[in-house]
Steps between C-alpha positions, in 0.01 A plus 500: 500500500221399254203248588717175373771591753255566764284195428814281544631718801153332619517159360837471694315586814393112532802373561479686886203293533627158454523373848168592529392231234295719291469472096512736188120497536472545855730784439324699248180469719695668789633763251156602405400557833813736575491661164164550511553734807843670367336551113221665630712714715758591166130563308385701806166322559552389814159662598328162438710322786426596852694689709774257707523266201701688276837416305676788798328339730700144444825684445470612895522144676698244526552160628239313654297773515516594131364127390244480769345868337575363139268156593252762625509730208441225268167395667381823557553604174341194395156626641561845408148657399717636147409252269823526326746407873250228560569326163843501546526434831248233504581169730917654470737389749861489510719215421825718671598363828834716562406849592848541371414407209175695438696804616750452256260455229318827615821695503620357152230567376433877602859563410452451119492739260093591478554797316627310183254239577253786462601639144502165343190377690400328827292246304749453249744414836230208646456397114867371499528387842186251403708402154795465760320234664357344245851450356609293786390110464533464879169777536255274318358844397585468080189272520299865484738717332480548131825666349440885449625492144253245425236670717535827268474312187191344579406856592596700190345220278162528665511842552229629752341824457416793754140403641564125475442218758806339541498200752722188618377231646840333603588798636843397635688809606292768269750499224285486194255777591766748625706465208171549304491836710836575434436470119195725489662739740811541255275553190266779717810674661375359837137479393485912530399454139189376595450649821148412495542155495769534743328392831264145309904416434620523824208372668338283236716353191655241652406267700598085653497267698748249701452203681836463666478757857873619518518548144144700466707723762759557266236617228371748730816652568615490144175670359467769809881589411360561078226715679244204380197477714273236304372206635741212604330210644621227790361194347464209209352626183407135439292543779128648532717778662664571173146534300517888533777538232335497202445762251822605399654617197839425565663171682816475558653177684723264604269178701697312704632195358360103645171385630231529758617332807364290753202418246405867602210552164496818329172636714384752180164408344622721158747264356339278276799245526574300843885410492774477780741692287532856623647640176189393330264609765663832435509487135057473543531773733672748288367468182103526700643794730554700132217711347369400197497807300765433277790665659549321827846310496732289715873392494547206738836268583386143474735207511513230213262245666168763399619495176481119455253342806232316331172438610379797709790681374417479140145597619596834654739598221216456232262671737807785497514474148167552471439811699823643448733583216801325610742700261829394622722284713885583630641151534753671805835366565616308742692602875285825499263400846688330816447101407698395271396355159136641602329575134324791458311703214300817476130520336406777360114517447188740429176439642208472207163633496328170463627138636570371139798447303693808589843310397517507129927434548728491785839653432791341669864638615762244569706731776654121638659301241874580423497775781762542820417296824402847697618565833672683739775461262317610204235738579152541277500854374252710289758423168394157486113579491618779181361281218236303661342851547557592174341205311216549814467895389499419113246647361539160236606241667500283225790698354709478810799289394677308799485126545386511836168681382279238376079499503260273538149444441209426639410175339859380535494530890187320488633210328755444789235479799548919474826429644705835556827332539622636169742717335817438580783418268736328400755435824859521380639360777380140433728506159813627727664215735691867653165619540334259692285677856686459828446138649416681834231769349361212288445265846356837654244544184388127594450543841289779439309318256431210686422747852273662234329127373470407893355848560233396245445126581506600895202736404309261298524262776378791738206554308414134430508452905225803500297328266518123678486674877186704368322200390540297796401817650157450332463154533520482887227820464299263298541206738451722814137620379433107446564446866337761568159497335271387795254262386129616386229439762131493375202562734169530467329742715 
């Protein structure tokens, strides 16, 4: 039984737990808790769970007695003195209300084939149990998953080196900086090539943060399983909490798509530009989170609206252009993330030396027009990335002859508000009455443009409310020290 086979064999699990109201998400967070104890029993490392709370240990009871010592394990575990359990474990509780059930799942679970799971890799087993879920529109969880094939193009095209700090500040479920590992590990035979630098990998290279609890959970399991230790933060990198990532000569990242809710502000003091939408927040972040030596460089997924917002927007991408050479942009197709007729692109850039005109021309590739509606039907794979890395690799790029290829300079973007909304070509499908979009995907690609407009106008509003509540604010201070001010009294003594 290989890893596919086993992570279905899983996947199928949920079904038992449908009377007990729980979803795909729910039910990955309960598998990490039970895998958790099982992996580190196949990896024999169990020495860093204490005695009584071990996979063997779960396999013994049953019943009503086997759920009441699974809600204790969980919150022992979850103040564990190992830094590692505590992580994990931290706040978990289970959503199973059937000790049937959980029994069930413990059994079905033990009685898979872990010795195949082994020889093609435990982490390689939770890497396709996340994509699993992410596949699934009824999990929610595509909002943080970024297709592996795309995930290892970005990779290969930036292509980090042994000794480099590699970080992600939308961490999601780790997937950038372990396949970073994973491509530094094949080209080192397991980084025993460079044994020296073996442990600052390991403990040191790569590095994140996530803002969303269950899924930073997820992260930790998926890097402990790649035998990554580096630092993966609980928190908001738009935050003053996020100010330690900075630094780096890699970033690689997928930011979360929408805007600051609730009127929440961005609390960090090192962005130079105050806006509501997230994807620009993080487009400051990045770009200031690189060092400027020259060789510092990002790939980021940012939907269409960065490309084109004015105002601010245009502000922050001359500011990019500025300090950074922005050298390409991957106009991606459509149907690759869960929403459908979401818009997304990848920007390629290199951090300059100095803060000045580090763009000379942007080169675009136009991976959207003309191409299949992607899918479950019609999955992404690495053959349709083959010549968009081959014009990216050229070492002329001028002489790279394929019509979605085309560059652009500097001055040019400038002339259109340095608009990055450029690119693609000509669509044959408006010339073809046969090959007119779907009537359904083309309502679904306006309701996500006008959820992403509201999005915008509801944070605009959000922030205009801060303003007027923080200047009545300081009015009634103003008119309180009037009433207050006692009156001057002279005296003559």
């Amino acid at each position: 039984m290989n890893n596919q086979e086993i992570v279905q064999k899983l996947w199928n699990l949920c079904n038992v737990l449908r009377d007990d109201g729980i979803t795909y998400q729910q039910y990955v967070t309960e598998l990490t808790y039970l895998l958790f104890l099982k992996m580190m029993k196949e990896q024999e490392t169990e020495g860093v769970i204490p005695v009584g709370y071990r996979w063997d240990d779960l396999l013994k009871k049953e019943g009503i007695e086997l759920k009441t010592f699974y809600q204790r394990l969980l919150l022992d575990l979850g103040s564990s003195d190992n830094a590692q359990l505590r992580l994990i474990y931290s706040d978990a509780s289970t959503s199973i209300t059937e000790p049937k059930n959980l029994e069930k799942i413990i059994k079905s679970i033990d009685a898979l084939d872990w010795y195949n799971a082994k020889e093609e890799g435990l982490g390689n087993l939770y890497e396709g149990l996340l994509e699993k879920n992410a596949g699934e529109k009824k999990s929610g969880a595509g909002q943080y998953f970024t297709p592996r094939v795309l995930i290892d193009v970005m990779v290969q095209l930036i292509d980090p080196k042994i000794g480099e700090h590699c970080a992600d500040p939308a961490a999601g479920t780790f997937g950038f900086m372990i396949a970073a590992d994973r491509y530094l590990k094949s080209k080192t035979d397991n980084y025993y090539d460079v044994v020296d630098m073996a442990e600052f990998q390991k403990k040191e290279a790569f590095v994140g943060m996530e803002l969303v609890k269950d899924t930073h959970r997820l992260a930790l399991m998926n890097a402990l399983l790649h035998d990554i230790e580096g630092r993966i933060e609980l928190g908001d990198s738009l935050s003053s909490n996020g100010k330690w990532m900075k630094n780096f000569d890699v970033i690689l990242t997928n930011p979360p798509f929408g805007t600051k809710k609730g009127g929440e502000g961005v609390s960090r003091d090192d962005l130079t530009f105050e806006t509501s939408n997230k994807q620009l927040n993080f487009v400051q972040l990045i770009y200031n989170a690189l060092k400027d030596d020259g060789n510092a460089r990002a790939a980021v997924v940012l939907p269409d609206n960065v490309l084109f917002e004015s105002g601010i927007g245009s502000q922050i991408r001359r500011d990019l252009m500025n300090k950074c050479n922005l050298h390409t942009i991957l106009r991606l197709p459509t149907g690759i993330f869960y929403a459908q007729g979401v818009k997304t692109n990848v920007l390629f850039f290199t951090k300059g030396k100095t803060d000045k005109a580090n763009t000379k021309e942007v080169w675009v590739y136009d991976l959207r027009t003309n191409m299949s509606s992607f899918g479950k039907r019609t999955q992404l794979s690495m053959n349709h990335f083959e010549n968009f890395m081959k014009a990216y690799l050229a070492e002329d790029r001028s002489k790279v002859e394929d019509e979605r290829w085309n560059v652009f300079t500097r001055e040019d973007i400038a002339k259109k508000d340095d608009s990055l909304d450029i690119g693609l070509i000509a669509d044959e499908s408006l010339s073809s009455y046969e090959n007119l979009l779907d009537p359904i995907e083309l309502a679904e690609e306006a309701i996500e443009k006008l959820k992403l407009s509201m999005d915008l106008l509801n944070g605009v509003v959000d922030e205009l409310r801060d303003v007027e509540n923080r200047i009545k604010y300081e009015e009634s201070l103003v008119e309180y020290s009037k009433v207050a001010e006692p009156d001057e009294v002279y005296s003559n003594e």
